[in-house]
N, C-alpha and C positions, 0 to 999 in steps of 0.2 A: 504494500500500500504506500501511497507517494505521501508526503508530509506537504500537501496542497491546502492554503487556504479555502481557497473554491472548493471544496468536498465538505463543507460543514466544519459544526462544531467539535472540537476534539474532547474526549471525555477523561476523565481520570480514574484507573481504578481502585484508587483509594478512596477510599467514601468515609466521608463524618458520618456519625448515627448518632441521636440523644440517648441519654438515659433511658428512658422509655422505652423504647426501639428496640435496645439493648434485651433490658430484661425483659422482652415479652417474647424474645428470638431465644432466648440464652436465660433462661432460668436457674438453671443449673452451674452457671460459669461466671466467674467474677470476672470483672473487664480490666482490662490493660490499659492505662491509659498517658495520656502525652500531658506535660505542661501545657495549658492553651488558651490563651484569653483572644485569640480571635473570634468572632460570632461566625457561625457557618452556618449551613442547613444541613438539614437529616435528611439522607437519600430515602428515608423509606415516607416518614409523615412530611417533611416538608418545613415543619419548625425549626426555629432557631433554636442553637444550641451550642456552647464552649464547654462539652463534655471531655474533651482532649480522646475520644474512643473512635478508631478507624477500623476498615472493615477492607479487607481487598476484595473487591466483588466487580464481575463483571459490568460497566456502567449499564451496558442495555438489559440488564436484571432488576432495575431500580427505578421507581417512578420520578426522584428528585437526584439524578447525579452531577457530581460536581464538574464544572468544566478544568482541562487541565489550565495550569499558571504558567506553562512557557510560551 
């Protein structure tokens, strides 16, 4: 695949998730998380969140993914 502007938006497959998100995915599993006071969105609800908690997940698996930053 070319690295072409003109092909859309590029996605990242690192995804923020809230809290929430988290434990409703993962009950069972305490989350890992990043120092993080940026506000992001939760690829799955869509809400803001500075839970520092990342998910490698396929973007097109996710209703709110994040765009990449390069």
């Amino acid at each position: 695949m070319l690295d072409d502007e003109s092909a859309g938006p590029r996605y990242d497959w690192t995804q923020p998730i809230c809290d929430d998100c988290w434990d409703e995915r993962h009950p069972d599993r305490r989350s890992h998380r990043l120092v993080h006071t940026e506000t992001e969105v939760c690829c799955f609800c869509g809400e803001q969140t500075v839970s520092g908690i990342y998910l490698r997940i396929d973007p097109a698996t996710v209703p709110h993914p994040s765009l990449r930053d390069d």
